[in-house]
N, C-alpha and C positions, 0 to 999 in steps of 0.2 A: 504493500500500500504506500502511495506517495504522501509523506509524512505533508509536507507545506508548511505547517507551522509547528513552533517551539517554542513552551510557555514555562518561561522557570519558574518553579513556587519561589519565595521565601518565606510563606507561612501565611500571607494573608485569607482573611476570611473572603475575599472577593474572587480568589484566584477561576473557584470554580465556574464564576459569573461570566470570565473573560472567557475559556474555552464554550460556555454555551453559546456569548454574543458569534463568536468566529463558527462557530456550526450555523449559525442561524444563517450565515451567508452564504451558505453550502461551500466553506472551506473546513478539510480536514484537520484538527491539532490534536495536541495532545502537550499533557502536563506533565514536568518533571522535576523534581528536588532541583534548586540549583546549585547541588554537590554532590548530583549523579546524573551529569548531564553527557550526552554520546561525544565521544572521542570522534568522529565521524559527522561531522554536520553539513553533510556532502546531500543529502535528501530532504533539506527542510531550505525555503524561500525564507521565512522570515522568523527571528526571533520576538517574543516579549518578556520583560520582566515586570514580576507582579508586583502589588503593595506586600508591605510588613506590618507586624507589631514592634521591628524593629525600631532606633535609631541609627542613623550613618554613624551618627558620633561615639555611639557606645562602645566599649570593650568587647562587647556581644553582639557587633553590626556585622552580618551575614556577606560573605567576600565570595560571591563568582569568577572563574577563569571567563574572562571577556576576549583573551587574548584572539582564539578565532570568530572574535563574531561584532564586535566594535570594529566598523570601519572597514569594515569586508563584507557585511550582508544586513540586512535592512533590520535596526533594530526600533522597536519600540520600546520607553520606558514607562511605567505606571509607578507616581505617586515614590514610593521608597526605590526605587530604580530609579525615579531620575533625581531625587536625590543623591543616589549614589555615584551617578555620572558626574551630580555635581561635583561633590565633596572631595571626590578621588580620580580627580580630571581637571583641576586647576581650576576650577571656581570656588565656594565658599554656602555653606550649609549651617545655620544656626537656630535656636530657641525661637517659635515664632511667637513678636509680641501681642499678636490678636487669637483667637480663638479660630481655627480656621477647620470647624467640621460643620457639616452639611449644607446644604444651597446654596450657592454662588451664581453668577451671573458673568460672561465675557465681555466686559467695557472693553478691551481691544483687541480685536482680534488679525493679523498681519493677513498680506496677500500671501499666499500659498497651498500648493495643490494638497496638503497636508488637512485646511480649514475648508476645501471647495464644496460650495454647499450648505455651511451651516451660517446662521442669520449671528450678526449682530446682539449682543445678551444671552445670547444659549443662556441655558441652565445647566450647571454642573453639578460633582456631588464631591467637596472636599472634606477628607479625613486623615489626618494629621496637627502632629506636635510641632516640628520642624518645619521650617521652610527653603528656601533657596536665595542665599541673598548675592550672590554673584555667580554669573552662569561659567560652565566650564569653559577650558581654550577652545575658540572660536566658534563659541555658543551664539547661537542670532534667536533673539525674542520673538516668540510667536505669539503670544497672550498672555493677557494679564485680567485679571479680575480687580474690584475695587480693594481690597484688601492683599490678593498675593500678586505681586508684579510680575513673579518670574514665573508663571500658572503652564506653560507650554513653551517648549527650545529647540531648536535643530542644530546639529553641531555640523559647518559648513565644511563641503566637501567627502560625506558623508553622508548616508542614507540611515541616519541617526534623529531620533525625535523621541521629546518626553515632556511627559507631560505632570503637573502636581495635583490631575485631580481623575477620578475614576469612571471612566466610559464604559465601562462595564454592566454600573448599576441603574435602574427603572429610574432613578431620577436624573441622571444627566440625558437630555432629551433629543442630542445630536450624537451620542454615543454611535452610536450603530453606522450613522454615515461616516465617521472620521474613522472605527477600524476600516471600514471600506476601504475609503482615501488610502490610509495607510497601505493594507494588504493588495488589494486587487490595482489602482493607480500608482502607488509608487514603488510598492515587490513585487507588484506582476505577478499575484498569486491568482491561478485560477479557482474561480466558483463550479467546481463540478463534483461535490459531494455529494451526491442524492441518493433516495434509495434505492433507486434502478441500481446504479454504478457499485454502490457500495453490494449488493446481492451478487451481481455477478462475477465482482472481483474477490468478495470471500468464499460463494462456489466454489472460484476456481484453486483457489488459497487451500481450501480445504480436500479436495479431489489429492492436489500437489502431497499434502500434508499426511491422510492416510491410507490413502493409494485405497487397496482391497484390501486392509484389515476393518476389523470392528469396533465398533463406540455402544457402550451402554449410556444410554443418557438418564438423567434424571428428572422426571418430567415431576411439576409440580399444580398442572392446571391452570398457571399463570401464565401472562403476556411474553414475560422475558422467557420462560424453557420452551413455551410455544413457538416459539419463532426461532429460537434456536436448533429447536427440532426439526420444523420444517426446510430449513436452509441445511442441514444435515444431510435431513431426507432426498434434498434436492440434490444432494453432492455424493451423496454412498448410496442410496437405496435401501435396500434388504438390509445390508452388512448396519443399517442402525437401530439400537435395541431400547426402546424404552422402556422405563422399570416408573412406575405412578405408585409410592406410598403409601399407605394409611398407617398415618402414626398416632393416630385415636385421638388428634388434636384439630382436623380438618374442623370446615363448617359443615352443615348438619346436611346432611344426604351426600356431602359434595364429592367422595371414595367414589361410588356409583354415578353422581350425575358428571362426573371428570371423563370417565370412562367413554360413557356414551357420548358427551362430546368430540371427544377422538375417533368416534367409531367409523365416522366417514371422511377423516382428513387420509386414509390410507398409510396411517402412521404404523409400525407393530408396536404394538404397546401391550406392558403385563400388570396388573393389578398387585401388589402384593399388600395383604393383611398383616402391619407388624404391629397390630395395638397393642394384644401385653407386652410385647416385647418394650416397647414407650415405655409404657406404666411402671413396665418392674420399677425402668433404670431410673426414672421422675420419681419414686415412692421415696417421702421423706423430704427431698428439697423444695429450700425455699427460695436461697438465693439465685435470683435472675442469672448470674454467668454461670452458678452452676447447671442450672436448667440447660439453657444454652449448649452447654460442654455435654451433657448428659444426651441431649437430644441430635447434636451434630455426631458422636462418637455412635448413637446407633446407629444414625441413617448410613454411616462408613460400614458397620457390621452388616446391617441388609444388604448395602450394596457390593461390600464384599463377597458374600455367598452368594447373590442373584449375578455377580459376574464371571463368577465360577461355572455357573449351570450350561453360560452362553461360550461354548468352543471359541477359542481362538481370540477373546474379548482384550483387546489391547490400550482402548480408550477410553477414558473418561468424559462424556461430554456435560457441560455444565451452561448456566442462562447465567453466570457472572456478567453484569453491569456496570460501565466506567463508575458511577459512585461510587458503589462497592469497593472497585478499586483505590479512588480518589481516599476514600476516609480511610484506607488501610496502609497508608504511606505518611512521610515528613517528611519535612526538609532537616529534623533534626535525628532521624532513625527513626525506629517504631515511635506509632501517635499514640498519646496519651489514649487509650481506650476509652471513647463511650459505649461501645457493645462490638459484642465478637461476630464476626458475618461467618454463617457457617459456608458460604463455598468461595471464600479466598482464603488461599493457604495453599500449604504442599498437602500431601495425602502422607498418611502413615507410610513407612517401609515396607510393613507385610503387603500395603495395597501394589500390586505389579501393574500397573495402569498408567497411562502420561493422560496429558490433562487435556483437553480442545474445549475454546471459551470463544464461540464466532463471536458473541456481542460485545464483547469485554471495553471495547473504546468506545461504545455507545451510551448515552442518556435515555432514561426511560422513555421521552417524548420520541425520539429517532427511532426507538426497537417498535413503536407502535408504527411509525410510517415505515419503515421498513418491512413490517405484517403486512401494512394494507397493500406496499405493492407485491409482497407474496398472493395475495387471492386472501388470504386469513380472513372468516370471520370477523365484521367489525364489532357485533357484540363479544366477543372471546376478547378481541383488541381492547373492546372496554373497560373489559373486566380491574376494578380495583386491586391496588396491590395486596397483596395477603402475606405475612409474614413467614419464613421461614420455618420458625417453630410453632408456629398455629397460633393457638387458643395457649399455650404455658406461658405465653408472654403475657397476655390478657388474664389471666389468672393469678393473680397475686397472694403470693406464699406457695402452700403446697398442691399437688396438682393430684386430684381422683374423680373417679371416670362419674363421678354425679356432679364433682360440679363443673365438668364441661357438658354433659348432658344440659344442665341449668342454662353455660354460657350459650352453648348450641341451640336452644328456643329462644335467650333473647336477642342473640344476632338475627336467626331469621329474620324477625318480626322486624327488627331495624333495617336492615338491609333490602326485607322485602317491599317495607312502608317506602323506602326511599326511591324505589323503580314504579310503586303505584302512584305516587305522589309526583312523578318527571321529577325528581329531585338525584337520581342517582348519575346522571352521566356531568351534572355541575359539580361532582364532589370528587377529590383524586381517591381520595382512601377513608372510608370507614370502617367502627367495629365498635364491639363493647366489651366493657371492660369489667370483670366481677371485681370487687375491692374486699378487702381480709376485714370485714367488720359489718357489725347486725345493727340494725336501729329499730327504735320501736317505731310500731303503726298497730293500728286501728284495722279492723275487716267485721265488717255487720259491729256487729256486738264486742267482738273477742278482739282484745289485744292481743297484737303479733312480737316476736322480735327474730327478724328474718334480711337477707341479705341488700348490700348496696348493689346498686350496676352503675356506670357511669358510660353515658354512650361517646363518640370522638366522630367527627366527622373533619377533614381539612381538607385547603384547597394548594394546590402545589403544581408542581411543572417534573420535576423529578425527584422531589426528596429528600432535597438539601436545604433546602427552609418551606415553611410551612404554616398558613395562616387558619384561625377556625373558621369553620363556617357559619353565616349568621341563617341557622334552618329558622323559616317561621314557627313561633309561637304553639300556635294551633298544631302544626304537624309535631313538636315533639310532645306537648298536652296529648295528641294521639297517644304515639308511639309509649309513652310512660303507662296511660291508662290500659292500652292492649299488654304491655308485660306485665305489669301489677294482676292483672285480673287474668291471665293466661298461664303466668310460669310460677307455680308453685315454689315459693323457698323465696323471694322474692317482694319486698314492699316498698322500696325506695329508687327512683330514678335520677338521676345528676346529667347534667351536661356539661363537657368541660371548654373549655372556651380560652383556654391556652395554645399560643405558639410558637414555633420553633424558630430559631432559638428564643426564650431560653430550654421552654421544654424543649420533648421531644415526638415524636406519631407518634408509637408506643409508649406505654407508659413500663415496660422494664427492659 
């Protein structure tokens, strides 16, 4: 795959923002530590460097090898990169004396094909301590804001530009046309990521890759192993073996109704039953990673024996996700863990399997257009994400097969309410959530004291931030009264109305 663009992290929270705006242009990139960056940058048209939580000035300010790529190939800097140009390129980076995060406006903006196209005032989005108070050797001012002078710089003779504030983000409102400017006008990087292009060229990726051996894949009735299935399918035939789970955490039919959804995409596909197998290893735990740990090391044990059955099984195939990947990395080594993704990682020793991840440099928005230009289902495409380890994540503390029975009625009733009501295709992910605690209530006569549920609904783009959703009134006044009066064990409804950050989708 022709790489085009090279986005070094230094840790900022926006990083992921910039590889989506550059997909959004149908240009390929992708994200790298910028202290595990290719010895080879023979395949990439343009670099960027991202924001930090850095400062330049610190003891602790993060230092790139620039050596092949300043002044040889078209860079951009963002925010703490072009501070860094500054600071360590002959101009001058100090404490800035105003407050310089969020909203800005462009009072001047210079002649160049860098700004072409965007108006007079833009709206920017700056975030930052430091500022820029003298530009590097032979920096030329491109923009200034009422408060930072030195907002945008090109260093002359050079196909070098940086900027002090973040195009990346929903509020700066010329964003999208300046990476343009940048990428496609002045790197001559072409726009031709799409999902045709991108199907045909990892077919052929994959053909190349496992010749005539075999892949067990891991289907999990989701968008991302569904589409990685059938790009599989498309690329080996026969030789690929799907193994569909039940690990007694699914939602409520859904073993069976997975099945039959498969039954006419001409997928092979095996069903396998490992609910006590779940149960044993969950019995007792409460903590979330050990969950987690418990539930990823079975689905390796089923699938170690279900790829024993399949002669000749030499592959692992997996619906792994660029997020996935993205939160499984730093710029400073392993990232502080907020939750373990059970399919990034190596596989055990005993597994004799190599790995095939077709989606792996994809966004979940991409793996859906990528579906659709497979023929896929656009209700299957629809489908909301569903967590890896089911219903034990939604369960809080210990996990027994009644109270995911309990969770499993009132997910229905939620889930269902929300496709009777047109509410479901506005929402990226929903579920509900049983909480580890009883409240009293009232029923006819008879005091209760029986369990919470708290339902989640959010709206999202792929998963890396995440706002609630404001359902009407009246439809959750439904949805409360139908589980109160439908699922025994049950008298309290909550709706949580947090987002990420600082929570999270899940609640463990």
């Amino acid at each position: 795959m022709q790489h085009n663009v090279l986005i070094l992290d230094f840790g900022s929270q926006y990083t992921q923002l910039i590889a989506r705006r550059v997909r959004e242009l149908n240009i390929f990139c992708e994200i790298l530590p910028y202290n595990d960056m290719p010895k080879d940058l023979t395949e990439y048209k343009a670099v960027i460097l991202s924001g930090s939580p850095y400062s330049v000035r610190s003891e602790e300010a993060l230092h790139p090898d620039l050596s092949n790529i300043k002044g040889k190939m078209p860079l951009l800097a963002v925010c703490y990169g072009a501070q860094y140009l500054a600071h360590f390129f002959g101009g001058e980076v100090a404490p800035s004396d105003t407050r310089e995060y969020g909203r800005a406006n462009l009072d001047f903006i210079a002649e160049d094909d860098f700004f072409k196209g965007i108006p007079h005032n833009s709206q920017v989005w700056m975030s930052h301590s430091d500022t820029i108070k003298q530009l590097p050797t032979n920096g030329v001012l491109l923009a200034s804001t009422k408060d930072v002078k030195n907002a945008a710089y090109k260093v002359e003779g050079e196909q070098t530009y940086a900027i002090q504030f973040h195009p990346e983000v929903y509020h700066s409102t010329d964003g999208a046309q300046l990476l343009k400017n940048f990428l496609v006008d002045i790197a001559g990087v072409s726009q031709d990521f799409t999902p045709n292009a991108f199907v045909e060229e990892t077919i052929t990726d994959l053909r190349n890759k496992i010749g005539s051996e075999k892949v067990v894949l891991a289907l999990s009735g989701g968008v991302d192993s569904t589409v990685a299935a059938v790009l599989l399918h498309k690329a080996i035939g026969e030789n690929l073996h799907c193994i569909f789970v039940n690990n007694g955490l699914l939602r409520k039919n859904e073993f069976q109704n997975v099945l039959n959804q498969y039954n006419g995409m001409g997928l092979n596909v095996k069903g396998v039953d490992a609910t006590d197998r779940f149960m044993e290893a969950l019995a007792g735990l409460e903590d979330p990673e050990q969950k987690r740990k418990a539930i990823g090391k079975s689905f390796i044990d089923v699938f170690d024996d279900e790829s024993k059955l399949i002669e000749d099984a030499t592959f692992l195939g997996q619906g792994t996700i660029y997020p996935d990947v993205i939160e499984s990395i730093s710029v400073k080594g392993p990232s502080a863990t907020i939750k373990s993704h059970h399919n990034v990682g190596g596989l055990p020793d005993f597994m004799k399997l190599k790995v095939v991840e077709p989606l792996r440099m994809l966004f979940k928005d991409e793996v859906r257009r990528v579906g659709a230009s497979l023929g896929i289902d656009p209700e299957l495409l629809g489908r909301h994400p569903f967590p890896g380890p089911g219903l034990a994540i939604r369960i809080l503390g210990d996990i027994t097969q009644e109270k995911v029975r309990l969770l499993q009625e009132v997910d229905a009733i939620f889930i269902e309410g929300l496709k009777e009501h047109g509410l479901y295709n506005s929402v990226w992910q929903a579920g509900a959530i049983l909480l580890p605690v009883n409240s009293v209530g009232v029923m006819g006569d008879e005091r209760t004291y029986e369990k919470v549920v708290a339902l989640r609904a959010v709206a999202s783009t792929d998963g890396m931030t995440a706002d609630w959703v404001h359902l009407p009134y009246e439809f959750l006044m439904e949805i409360s009264n139908k589980i109160i009066n439908r699922v025994k064990g049950v008298n309290r409804v909550v709706y949580d109305i947090s987002s990420k950050p600082p929570a999270t989708i899940e609640w463990e």
